[in-house]
Structure formats: C-alpha cells, structure tokens
C-alpha positions in Angstrom: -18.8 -20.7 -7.6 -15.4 -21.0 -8.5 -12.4 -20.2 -6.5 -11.1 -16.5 -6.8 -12.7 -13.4 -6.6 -16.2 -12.7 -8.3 -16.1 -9.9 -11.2 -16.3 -6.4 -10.3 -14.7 -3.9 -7.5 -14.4 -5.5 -3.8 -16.0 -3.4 -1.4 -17.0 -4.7 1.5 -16.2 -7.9 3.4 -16.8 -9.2 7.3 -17.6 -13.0 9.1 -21.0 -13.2 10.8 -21.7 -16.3 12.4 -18.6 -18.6 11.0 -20.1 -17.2 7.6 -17.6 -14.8 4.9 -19.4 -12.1 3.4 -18.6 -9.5 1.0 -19.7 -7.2 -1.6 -18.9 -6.0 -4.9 -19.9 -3.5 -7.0 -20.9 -4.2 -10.8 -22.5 -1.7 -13.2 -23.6 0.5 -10.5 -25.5 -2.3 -8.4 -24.0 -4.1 -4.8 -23.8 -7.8 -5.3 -23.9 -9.9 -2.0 -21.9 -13.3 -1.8 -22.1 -15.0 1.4 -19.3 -17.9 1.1 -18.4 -17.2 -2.0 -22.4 -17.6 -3.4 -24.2 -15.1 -4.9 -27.4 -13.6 -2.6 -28.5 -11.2 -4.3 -28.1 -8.0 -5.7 -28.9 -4.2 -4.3 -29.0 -0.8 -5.0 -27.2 0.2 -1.8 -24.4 -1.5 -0.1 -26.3 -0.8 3.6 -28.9 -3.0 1.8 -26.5 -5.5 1.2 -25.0 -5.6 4.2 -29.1 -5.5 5.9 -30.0 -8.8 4.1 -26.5 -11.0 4.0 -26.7 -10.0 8.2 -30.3 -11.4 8.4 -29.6 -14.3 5.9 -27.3 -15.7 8.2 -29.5 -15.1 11.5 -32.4 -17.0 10.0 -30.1 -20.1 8.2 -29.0 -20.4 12.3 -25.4 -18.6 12.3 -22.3 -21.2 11.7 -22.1 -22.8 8.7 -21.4 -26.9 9.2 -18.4 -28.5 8.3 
C-alpha cells in the first residue's frame, strides 16, 4: 500500500506485538490494516479489533526488520 492514510474515517488504532493497527470505517463496514495492509473487512469494529489481535498472535508477535 502506499504511504498516507487509507480512504475512509480513522477510527481505531493501537501496536500489538511491534505491529500498527488500525481501523477505518467505509460505507458502513470496519476495514482492518495491520501495517498499513489491508486484513479484512467487518461488520463491527470489536470484530476488527478480535481478528487484527489474533493475526498477530499466530504470525508470532514482532514484525522483522
């Protein structure tokens, strides 16, 4: 993804494991982006949140650099 802020309203961001995540909401829907990547997208933000927290557990925490 390019640099700058995906399209839509900001609403939620947080590090887990050396990992940025955050959330915005488009059309109704919660987009995840963990790093600046696209996840996935939700119908709640708790889900969101639920699946970019367990993403990270299972791809082992900190990202390499």
């Amino acid at each position: 993804m390019g640099k700058g802020m995906p399209k839509g309203q900001h609403v939620f961001d947080s590090k887990v494991g050396g990992h940025d995540l955050m959330i915005h909401k488009e059309m109704g829907k919660f987009v995840a982006y963990i790093d600046s990547e696209k996840l996935d997208v939700f119908k709640s933000i708790n889900d969101a949140k639920k699946a970019m927290t367990q993403f990270v557990k299972m791809a082992g925490g900190k990202k390499k650099r």
